[in-house]
C-alpha positions in Angstrom: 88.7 113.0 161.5 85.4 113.6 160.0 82.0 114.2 161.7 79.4 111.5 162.3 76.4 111.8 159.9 73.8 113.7 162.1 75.9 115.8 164.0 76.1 119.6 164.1 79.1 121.8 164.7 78.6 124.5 167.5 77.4 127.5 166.5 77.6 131.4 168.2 73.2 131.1 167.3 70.5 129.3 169.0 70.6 126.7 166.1 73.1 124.7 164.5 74.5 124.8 160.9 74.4 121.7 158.7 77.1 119.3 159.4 80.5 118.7 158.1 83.2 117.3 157.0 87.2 118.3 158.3 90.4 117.4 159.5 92.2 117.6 162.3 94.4 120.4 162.8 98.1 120.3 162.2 100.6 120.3 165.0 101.8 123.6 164.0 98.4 125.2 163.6 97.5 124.8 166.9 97.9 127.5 169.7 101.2 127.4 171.3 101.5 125.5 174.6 104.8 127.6 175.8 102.9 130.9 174.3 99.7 129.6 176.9 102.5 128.8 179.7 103.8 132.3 179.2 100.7 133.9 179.0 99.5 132.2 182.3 102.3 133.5 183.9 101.7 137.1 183.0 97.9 136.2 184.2 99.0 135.4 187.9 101.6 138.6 187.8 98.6 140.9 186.8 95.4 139.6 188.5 97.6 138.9 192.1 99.1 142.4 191.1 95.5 144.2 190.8 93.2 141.6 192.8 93.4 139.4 195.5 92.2 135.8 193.4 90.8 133.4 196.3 90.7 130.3 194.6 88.8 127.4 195.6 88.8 123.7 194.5 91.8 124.0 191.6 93.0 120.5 192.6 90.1 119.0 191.0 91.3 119.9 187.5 93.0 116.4 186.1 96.2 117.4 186.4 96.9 116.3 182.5 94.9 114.7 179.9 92.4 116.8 177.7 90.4 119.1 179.8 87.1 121.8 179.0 87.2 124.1 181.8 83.4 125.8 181.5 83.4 129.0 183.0 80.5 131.9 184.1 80.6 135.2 182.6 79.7 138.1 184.0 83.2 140.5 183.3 85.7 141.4 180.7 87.9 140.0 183.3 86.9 136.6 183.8 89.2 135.8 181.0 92.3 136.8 182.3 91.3 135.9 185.8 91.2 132.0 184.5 93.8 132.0 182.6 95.7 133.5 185.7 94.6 131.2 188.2 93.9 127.7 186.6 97.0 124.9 187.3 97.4 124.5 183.4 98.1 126.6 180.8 94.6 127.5 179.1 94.0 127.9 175.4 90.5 130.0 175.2 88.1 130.6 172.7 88.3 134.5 172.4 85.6 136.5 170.6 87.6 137.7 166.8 86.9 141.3 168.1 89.3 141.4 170.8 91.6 140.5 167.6 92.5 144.3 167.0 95.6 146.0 166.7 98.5 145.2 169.1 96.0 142.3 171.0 96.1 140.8 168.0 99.8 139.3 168.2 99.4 139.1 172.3 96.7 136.7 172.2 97.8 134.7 169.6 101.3 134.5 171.3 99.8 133.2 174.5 98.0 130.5 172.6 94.7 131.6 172.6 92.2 130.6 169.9 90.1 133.5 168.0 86.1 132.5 167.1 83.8 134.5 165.3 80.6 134.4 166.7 78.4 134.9 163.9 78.3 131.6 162.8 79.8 127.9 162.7 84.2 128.9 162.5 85.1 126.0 160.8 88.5 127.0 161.5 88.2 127.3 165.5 86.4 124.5 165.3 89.3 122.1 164.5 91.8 124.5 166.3 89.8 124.1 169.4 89.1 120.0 168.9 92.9 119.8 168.0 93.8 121.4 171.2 92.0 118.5 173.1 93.4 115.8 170.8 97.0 117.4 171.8 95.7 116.9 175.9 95.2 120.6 176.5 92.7 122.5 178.4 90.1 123.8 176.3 88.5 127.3 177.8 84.9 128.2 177.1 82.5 130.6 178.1 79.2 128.1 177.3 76.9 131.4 177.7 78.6 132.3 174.4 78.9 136.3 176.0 78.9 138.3 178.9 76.0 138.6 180.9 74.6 137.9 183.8 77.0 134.8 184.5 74.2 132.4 186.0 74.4 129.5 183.4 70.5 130.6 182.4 71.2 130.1 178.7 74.0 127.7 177.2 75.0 127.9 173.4 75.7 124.7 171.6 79.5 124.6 171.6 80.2 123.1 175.0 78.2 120.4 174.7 79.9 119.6 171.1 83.2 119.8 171.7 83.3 117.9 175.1 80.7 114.8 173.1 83.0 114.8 169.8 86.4 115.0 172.2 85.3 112.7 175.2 86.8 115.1 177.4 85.9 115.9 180.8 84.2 118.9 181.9 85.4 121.1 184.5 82.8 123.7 185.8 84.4 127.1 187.2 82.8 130.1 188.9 84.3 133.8 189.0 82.5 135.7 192.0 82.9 139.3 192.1 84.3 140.4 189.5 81.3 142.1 188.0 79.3 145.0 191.1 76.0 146.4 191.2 75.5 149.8 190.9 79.1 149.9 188.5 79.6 150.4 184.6 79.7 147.3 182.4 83.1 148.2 181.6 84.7 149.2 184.9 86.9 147.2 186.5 86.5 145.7 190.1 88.4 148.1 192.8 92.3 147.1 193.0 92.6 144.6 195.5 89.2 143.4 195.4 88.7 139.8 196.6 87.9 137.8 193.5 86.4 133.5 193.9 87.5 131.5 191.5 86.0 128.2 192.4 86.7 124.8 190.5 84.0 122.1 190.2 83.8 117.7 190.2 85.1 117.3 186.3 82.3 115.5 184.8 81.4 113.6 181.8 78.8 115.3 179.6 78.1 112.4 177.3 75.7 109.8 177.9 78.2 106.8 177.2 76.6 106.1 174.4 79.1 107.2 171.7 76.0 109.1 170.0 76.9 112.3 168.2 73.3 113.0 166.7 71.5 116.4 167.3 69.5 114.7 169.9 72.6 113.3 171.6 74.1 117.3 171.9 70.9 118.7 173.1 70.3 116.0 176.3 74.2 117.1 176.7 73.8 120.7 177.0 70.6 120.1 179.6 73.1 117.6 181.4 75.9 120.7 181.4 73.6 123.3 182.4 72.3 121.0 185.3 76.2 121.0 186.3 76.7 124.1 185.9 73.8 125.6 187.6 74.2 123.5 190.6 78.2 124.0 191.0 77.3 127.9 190.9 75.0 127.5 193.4 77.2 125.5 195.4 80.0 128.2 194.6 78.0 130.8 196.1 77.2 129.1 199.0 80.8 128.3 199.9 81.8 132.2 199.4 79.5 133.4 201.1 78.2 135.7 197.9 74.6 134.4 198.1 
């Protein structure tokens, strides 16, 4: 598989690198599916364990087929709270810090795919496109880091991988797992209600077939659009304003 003249891999930056030229990745370098099963297992033990997950809409996710689930980010724990409570084992791009000592071989054993975020990772990039090839669900966080988890600000990679896969989008929001007044890094009270609310899967492409850099920037405006307004909607159903 090799990338239409024109088009640019994602990128962790504003802009995009040069395009180029790869192959798909092979069966056995892709994520596990049983490690992503197992580690979606573990995810409902520990986040029904320490949280009470509400979760709204799940039965929208295509039940198989190759999926991007595009999620807000606002916690450390959105991660493990998705991969907990979505109805398929989720491979998700993970930033190659949280690659460190014994989370090292736990992530990659539950199948999920390291990035570095400094620049176009050639090597995600196939892992990540070869996970959608395979029919898996793909997990992004399309703000590229934690912030503010409000969709104001997309990074390229979404709107490349779901126009070079065809795959649908699937737009998820975690409510409440980041409070005002606490720490970055301190974790919502135990037994905290957490929303997890799934979104309409939609098609980010414009039907066109075009892969240019034109083509990926009208995508990610379509995305954010979606995004924004299944936030909004999110909120409203919660009740978290």
């Amino acid at each position: 598989m090799t990338t239409q003249r024109g088009t640019a891999p994602p990128t962790t930056a504003s802009t995009s690198p040069r395009a180029s030229h790869r192959t798909p990745a092979q069966p056995s370098a892709l994520p596990s599916e049983r490690g992503a099963a197992v580690g979606r297992g573990i995810g409902i033990g520990l986040m029904n364990g320490l949280w009470r997950p509400r979760v709204l809409g799940d039965w929208r996710l295509p039940s198989h087929g190759p999926v991007i689930l595009a999620g807000n980010h606002s916690h450390n724990v959105d991660g493990p709270m998705l991969i907990g409570t979505c109805p398929r084992p989720l491979h998700f791009l993970v930033k190659k810090e949280a690659f460190v000592g014994p989370l090292d071989l736990f992530l990659r054993s539950i199948g999920q795919v390291k990035v570095d975020r400094s620049g176009a990772d050639r090597g995600a990039i196939t892992t990540a496109l070869g996970v959608l090839e395979r029919g898996g669900v793909l997990g992004i966080f399309p703000e590229g880091t934690r912030g503010d988890g409000d969709f104001a600000q997309l990074r390229a990679g979404l709107a490349y991988f779901a126009v070079r896969s065809g795959a649908p989008v699937v737009p998820v929001a975690v409510l409440g797992s980041a409070r005002r007044g606490r720490v970055v890094g301190g974790l919502p009270p135990l037994r905290a209600r957490i929303d997890v609310v799934y979104g309409e899967p939609f098609e980010a492409g414009d039907g066109s077939g075009r892969r240019t850099r034109s083509a990926l920037d009208e995508a990610t405006v379509r995305i954010q659009a979606h995004l924004t307004a299944h936030l909004a909607e999110a909120r409203r159903a919660t009740g978290r304003g």
